[in-house]
C-alpha positions as a Markdown table, in Angstrom:
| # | Residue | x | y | z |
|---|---|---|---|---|
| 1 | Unk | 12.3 | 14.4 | -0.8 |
| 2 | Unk | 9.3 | 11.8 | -2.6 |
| 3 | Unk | 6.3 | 11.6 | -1.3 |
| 4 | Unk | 6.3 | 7.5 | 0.2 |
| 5 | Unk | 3.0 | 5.5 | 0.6 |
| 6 | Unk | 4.0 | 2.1 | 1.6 |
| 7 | Unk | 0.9 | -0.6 | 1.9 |
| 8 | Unk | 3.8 | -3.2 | 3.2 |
| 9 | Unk | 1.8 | -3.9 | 6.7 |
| 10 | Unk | 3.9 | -6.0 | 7.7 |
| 11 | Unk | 6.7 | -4.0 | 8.2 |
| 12 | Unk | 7.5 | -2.6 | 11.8 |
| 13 | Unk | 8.7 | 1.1 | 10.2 |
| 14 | Unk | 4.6 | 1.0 | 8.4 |
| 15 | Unk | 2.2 | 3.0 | 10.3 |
| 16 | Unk | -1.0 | 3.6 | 8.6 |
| 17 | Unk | 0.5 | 3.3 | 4.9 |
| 18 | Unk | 3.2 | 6.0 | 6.0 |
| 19 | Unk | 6.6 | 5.2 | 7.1 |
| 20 | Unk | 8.3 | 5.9 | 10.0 |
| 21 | Unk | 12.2 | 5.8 | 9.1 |
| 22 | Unk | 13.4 | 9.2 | 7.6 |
| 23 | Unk | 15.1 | 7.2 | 4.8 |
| 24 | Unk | 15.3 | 4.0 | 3.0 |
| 25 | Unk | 17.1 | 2.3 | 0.6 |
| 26 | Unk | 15.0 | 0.6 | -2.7 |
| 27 | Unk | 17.6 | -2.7 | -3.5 |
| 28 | Unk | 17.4 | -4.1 | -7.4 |
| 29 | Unk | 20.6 | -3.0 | -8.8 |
| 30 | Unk | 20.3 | -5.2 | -12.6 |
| 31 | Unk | 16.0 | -4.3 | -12.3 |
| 32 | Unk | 14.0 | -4.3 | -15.7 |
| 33 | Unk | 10.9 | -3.9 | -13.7 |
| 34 | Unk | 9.3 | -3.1 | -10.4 |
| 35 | Unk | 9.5 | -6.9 | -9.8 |
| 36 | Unk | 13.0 | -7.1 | -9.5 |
| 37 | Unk | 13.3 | -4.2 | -6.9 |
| 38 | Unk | 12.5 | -4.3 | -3.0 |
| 39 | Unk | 12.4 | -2.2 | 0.0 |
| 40 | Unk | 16.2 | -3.4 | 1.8 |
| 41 | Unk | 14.9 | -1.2 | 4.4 |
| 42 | Unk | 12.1 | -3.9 | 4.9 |
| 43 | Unk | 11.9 | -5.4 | 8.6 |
| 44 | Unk | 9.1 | -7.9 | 9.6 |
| 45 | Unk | 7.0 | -7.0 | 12.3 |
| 46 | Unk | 7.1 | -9.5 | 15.1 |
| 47 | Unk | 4.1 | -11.5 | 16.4 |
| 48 | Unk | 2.4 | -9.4 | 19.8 |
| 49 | Unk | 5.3 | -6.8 | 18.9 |
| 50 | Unk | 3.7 | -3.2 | 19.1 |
| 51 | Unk | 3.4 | -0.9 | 15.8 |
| 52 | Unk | 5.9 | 1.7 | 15.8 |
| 53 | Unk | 3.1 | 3.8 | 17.4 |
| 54 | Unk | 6.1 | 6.4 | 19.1 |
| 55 | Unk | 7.2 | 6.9 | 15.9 |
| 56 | Unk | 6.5 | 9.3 | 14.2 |
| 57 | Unk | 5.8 | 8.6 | 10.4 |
| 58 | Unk | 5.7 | 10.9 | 7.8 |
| 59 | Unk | 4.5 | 10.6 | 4.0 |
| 60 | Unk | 8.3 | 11.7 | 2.7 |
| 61 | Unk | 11.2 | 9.6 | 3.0 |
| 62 | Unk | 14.6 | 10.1 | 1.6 |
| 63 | Unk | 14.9 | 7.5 | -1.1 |
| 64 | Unk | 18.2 | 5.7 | -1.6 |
| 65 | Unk | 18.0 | 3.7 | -4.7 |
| 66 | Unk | 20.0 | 1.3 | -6.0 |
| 67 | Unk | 17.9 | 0.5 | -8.7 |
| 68 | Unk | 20.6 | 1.8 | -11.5 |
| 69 | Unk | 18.4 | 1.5 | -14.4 |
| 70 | Unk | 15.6 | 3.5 | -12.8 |
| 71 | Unk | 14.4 | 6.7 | -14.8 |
| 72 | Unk | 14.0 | 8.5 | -11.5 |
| 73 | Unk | 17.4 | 7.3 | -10.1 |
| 74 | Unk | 19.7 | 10.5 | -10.0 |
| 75 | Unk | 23.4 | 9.4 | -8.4 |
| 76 | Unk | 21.5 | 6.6 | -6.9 |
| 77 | Unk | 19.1 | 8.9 | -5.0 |
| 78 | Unk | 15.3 | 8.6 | -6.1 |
| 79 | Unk | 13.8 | 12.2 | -8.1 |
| 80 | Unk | 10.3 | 10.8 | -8.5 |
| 81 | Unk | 7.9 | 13.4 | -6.9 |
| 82 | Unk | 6.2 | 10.3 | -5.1 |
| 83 | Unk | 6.6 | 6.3 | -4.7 |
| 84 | Unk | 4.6 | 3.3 | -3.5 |
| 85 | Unk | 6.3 | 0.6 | -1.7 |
| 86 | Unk | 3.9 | -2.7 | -2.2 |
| 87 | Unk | 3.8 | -6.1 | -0.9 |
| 88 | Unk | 1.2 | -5.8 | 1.9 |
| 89 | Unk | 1.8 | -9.2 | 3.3 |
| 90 | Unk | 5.8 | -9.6 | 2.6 |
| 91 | Unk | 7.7 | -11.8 | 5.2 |
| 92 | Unk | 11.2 | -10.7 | 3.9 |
| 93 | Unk | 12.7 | -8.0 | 1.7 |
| 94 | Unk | 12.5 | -9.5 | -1.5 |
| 95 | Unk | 8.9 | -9.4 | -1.4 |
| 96 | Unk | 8.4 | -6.4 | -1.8 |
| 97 | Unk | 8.7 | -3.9 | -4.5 |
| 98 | Unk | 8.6 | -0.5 | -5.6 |
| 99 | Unk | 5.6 | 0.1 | -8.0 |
| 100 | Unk | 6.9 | 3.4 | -9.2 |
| 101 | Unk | 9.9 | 1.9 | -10.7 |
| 102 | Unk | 10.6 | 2.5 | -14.7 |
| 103 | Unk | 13.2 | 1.3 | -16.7 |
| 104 | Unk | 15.2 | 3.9 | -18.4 |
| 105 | Unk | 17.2 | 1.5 | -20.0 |
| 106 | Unk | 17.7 | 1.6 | -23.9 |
| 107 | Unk | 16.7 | -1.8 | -25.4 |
């Protein structure tokens, strides 16, 4: 299981750069680079919602990724010993992305 650090504060699973869901899925199945991926597990904190301050968040995550050209993708699950999720003031999905990403692709 990777090692997650996700700076994404607006996301309700983010609590203190850690995430609270015990898995989540990285989106950018035709990626070339970290731009093209996302966090599909993303979901916008709500104005005067509370943090996920029951939950309890944890710096490893099970890491679905559909990110097929990946180097660390493995039978779409993620191998890299650690990941960043960025996009600290994302409003949607799509801007995000995972910074760890690396094309394995051969040009």
């Amino acid at each position: 299981m990777p090692k997650l650090k996700c700076t994404v504060q607006t996301c309700a699973h983010n609590s203190q750069m850690l995430c609270a869901l015990d898995a989540i899925t990285v989106g950018g199945e035709s990626a070339k680079d970290a731009r093209e991926t996302c966090c599909d597990s993303f979901q916008q904190r709500r104005e005067g919602s509370m943090s996920n301050v029951n939950q309890s968040a944890s710096d490893r995550s099970e890491i679905d990724c559909k990110a097929c050209e990946c180097k660390y993708n493995d039978q779409c699950k993620c191998e890299a010993g650690a990941i960043s999720v960025e996009g600290s003031t994302a409003k949607q999905a799509e801007g995000t992305e995972c910074a760890t990403f690396e094309c394995g692709c051969h040009s």
